[in-house]
N, C-alpha and C positions, 0 to 999 in steps of 0.2 A: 496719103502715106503716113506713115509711123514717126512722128519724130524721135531724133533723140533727147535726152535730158540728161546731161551730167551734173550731179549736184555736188558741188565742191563746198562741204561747211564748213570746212576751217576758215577763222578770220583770218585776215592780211592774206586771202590767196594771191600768188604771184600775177601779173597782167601774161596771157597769151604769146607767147610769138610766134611767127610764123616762119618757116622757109619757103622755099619761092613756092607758090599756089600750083597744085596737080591738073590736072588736063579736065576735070571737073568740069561738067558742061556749067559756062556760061547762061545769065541770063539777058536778055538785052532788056529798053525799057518797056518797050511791046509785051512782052514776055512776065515782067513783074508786074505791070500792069495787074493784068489776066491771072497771075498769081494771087495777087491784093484781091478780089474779086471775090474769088473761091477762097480765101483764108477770110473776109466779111462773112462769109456764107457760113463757115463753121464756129460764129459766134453768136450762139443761142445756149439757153438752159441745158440741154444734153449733145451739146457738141463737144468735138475733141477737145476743145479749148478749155472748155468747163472744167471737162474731166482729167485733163494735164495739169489745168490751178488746184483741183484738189488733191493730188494724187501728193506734187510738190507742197503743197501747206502739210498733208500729213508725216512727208519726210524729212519736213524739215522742223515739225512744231518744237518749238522750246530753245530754238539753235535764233537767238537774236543777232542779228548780225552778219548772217551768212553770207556766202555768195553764192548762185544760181547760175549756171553756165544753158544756155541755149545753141546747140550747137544747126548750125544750116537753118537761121532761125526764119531767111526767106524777109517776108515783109514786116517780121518783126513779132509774129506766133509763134509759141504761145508768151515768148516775154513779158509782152504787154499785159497782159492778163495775169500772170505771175507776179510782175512789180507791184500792177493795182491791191493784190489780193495780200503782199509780202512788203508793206514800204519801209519795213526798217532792212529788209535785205536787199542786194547789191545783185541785180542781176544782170549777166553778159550775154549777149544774142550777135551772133555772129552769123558770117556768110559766107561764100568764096566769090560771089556776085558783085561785082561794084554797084550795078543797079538794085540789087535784094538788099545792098549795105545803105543805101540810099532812102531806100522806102523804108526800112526799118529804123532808120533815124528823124524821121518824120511821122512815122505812127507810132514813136514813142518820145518824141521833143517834149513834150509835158508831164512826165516820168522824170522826177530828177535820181531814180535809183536803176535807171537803165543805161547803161552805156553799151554804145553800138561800136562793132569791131570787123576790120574783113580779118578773114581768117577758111584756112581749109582743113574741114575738122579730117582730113586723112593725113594732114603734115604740121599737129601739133607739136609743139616741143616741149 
């Protein structure tokens, strides 16, 4: 599937909040697993992954300092790839998952410009 990418470059963007999380299907850890698996699988030369860090490096060239919002980012795709590629910008990857917010704090722990959030990108505020 298609992610989304909201790219918010203004600095000092506000942090996220949420209201109470929508009926959005859950993932369990079974479930992110198996997700992590197939988001490994899409990190090659012309995968979506690729093709999401470049699309963000072009929207964002010359904006030093941005912030990069990953919305339903799953196990942490494409942020991770976005941080590596952007590390003076501040990217947010988010989940409605407790488990997807889980894994994506762990495949990007060594990214100091990622920070992981749960959040349900249909009840931002």
């Amino acid at each position: 599937p298609i992610k989304m990418l909201l790219l918010r470059a203004a600095r000092g963007a506000r942090a996220l909040s949420t209201r109470a999380l929508s009926t959005a299907p859950q993932f369990d850890e079974a479930m992110a697993k198996a997700y992590n698996i197939v988001a490994e699988n899409h990190r090659h030369k012309d995968g979506p992954w690729s093709r999401m860090r470049d699309k963000v490096v072009d929207a964002v060239a010359g904006r030093s300092g941005c912030t990069i919002l990953d919305l339903a980012s799953g196990p942490g795709e494409p942020a991770a790839t976005v941080a590596e590629a952007l590390p003076d910008a501040v990217v947010l990857a988010t989940d409605v998952a407790d488990a997807m917010v889980a894994a994506a704090t762990n495949a990007t722990s060594h990214l100091s410009n990622v920070k992981v959030q749960l959040a349900d990108a249909q009840n931002l505020e």
